[in-house]
C-alpha positions in Angstrom: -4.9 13.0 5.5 -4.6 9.3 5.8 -7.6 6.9 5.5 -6.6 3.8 6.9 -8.0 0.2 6.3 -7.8 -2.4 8.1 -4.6 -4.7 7.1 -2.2 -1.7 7.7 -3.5 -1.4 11.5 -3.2 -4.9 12.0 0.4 -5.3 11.2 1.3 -2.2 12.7 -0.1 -3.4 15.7 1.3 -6.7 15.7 4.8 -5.7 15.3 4.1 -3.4 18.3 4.3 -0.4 16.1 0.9 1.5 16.5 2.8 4.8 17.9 3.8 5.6 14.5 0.0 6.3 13.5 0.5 9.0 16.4 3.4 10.0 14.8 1.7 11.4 11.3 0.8 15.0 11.3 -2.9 15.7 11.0 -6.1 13.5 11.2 -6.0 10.2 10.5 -9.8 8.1 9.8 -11.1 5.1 9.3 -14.3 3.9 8.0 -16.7 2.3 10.4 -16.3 -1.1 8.3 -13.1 -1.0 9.5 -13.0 -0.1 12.8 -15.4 -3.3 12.9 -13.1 -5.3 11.2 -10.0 -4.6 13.3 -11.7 -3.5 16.6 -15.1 -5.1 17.4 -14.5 -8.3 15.5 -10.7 -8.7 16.6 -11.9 -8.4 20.1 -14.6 -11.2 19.5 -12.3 -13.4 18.1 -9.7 -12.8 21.1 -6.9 -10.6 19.0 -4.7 -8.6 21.3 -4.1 -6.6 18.7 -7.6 -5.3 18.6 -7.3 -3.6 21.7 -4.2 -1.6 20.8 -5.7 -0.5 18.2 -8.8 0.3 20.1 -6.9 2.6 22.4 -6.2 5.0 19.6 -9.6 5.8 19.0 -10.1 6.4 22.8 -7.2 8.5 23.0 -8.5 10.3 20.5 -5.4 9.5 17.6 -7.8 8.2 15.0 -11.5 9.0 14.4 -14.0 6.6 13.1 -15.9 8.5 10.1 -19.5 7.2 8.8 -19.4 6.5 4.7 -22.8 8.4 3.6 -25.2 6.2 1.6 -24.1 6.3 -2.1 -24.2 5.2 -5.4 -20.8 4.5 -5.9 -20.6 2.7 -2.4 -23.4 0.4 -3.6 -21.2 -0.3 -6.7 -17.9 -0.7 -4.9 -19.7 -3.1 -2.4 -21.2 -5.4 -5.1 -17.7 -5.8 -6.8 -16.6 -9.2 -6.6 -13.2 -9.4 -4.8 -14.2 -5.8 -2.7 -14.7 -6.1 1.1 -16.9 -3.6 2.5 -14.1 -1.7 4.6 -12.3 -1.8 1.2 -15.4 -0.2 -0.1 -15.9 2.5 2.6 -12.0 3.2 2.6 -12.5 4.1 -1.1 -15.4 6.6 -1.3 -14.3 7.6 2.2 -10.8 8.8 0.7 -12.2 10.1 -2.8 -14.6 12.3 -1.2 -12.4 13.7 0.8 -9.2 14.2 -0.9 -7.6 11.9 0.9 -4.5 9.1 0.3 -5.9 5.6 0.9 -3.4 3.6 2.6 -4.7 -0.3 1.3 -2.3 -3.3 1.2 -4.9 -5.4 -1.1 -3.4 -4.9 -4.8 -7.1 -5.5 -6.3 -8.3 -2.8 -4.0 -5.8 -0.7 -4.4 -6.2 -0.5 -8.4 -10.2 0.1 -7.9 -8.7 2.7 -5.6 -6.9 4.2 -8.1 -9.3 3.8 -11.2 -11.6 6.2 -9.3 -8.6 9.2 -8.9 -7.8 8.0 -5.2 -4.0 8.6 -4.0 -3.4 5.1 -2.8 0.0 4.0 -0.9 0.5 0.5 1.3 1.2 -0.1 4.9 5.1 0.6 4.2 4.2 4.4 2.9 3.7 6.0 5.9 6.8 4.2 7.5 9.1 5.8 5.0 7.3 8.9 5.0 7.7 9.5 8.7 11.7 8.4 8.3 11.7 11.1 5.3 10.3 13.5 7.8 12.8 12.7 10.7 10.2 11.2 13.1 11.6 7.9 13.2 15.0 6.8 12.6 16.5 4.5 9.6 17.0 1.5 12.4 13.5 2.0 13.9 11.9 1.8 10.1 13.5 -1.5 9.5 12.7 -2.9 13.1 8.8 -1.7 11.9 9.5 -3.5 8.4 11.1 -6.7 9.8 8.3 -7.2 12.4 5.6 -6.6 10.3 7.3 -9.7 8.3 7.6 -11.7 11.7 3.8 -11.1 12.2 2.5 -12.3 8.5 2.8 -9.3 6.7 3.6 -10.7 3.0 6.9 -9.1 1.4 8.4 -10.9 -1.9 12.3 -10.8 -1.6 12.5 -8.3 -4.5 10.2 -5.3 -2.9 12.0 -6.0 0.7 15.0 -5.2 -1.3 13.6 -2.2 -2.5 12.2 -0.8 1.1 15.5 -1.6 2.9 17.3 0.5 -0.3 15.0 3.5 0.2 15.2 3.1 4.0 19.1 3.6 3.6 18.7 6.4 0.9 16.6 8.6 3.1 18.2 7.2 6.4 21.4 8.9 4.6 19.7 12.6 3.7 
């Protein structure tokens, strides 16, 4: 089960490419520091994107979970360099055996310090090509407008996604 924060919504939704999140077997959650991140804040500050990402919580695609008061979510939220929905994300995915999909590499290594399963934005992209939901062409369109919309990508690991897109695009 995926626990999503909020940089991997927002670029999905930006390129226009929420409907993979449908795509992923199982539940799929989010924090509510998240969901206020992308959905209540975007909408103040006018995002479109906000609202497509709203919809999947009323159709019922992604559930908004509540962190429970904790220890190590009082640590994780002191740490300098953690956002809260980074936070939440964290605990949310450790105590519940789930993969954290973060894009912040800080984040992501706190993640992983405390035995969470931690993957970026691009993870569930290849997965769902390696599955045979989406095609090779429709995982590079997702790739190449993410870019369009901000997402950062040095040369070198856009190498390596576009590689791994044609080695399981071939399978």
């Amino acid at each position: 089960m995926p626990v999503f924060d909020s940089s991997p919504l927002i670029y999905l939704a930006r390129a226009g490419k929420l409907g993979l999140i449908e795509a992923i077997h199982g539940e799929k959650i989010v924090p509510e520091a998240v969901f206020r991140e992308v959905v209540v804040v975007g909408k103040e500050k006018g995002k479109r994107d906000a609202s497509a990402v709203e919809a999947l919580f009323n159709r019922g695609v992604m559930d908004v979970v509540r962190v429970g008061d904790s220890e190590l979510l009082h640590r994780l939220e002191n740490s300098p360099g953690l956002s809260r929905a980074d936070a939440e994300v964290t605990v949310l995915a450790r105590g519940s055996s789930a993969t954290a999909i973060i894009d912040d590499e800080f984040a992501r290594r706190v993640a992983s310090s405390l035995n969470v399963r931690v993957h970026g934005t691009i993870y569930p992209v290849l997965r769902l090509l390696k599955e045979g939901k989406i095609s090779g062409e429709e995982a590079e369109s997702t790739i190449e407008g993410m870019i369009k919309q901000g997402f950062r990508c040095y040369a070198e690991l856009y190498s390596e996604i576009m590689r791994k897109i044609g080695d399981l695009h071939t399978l």
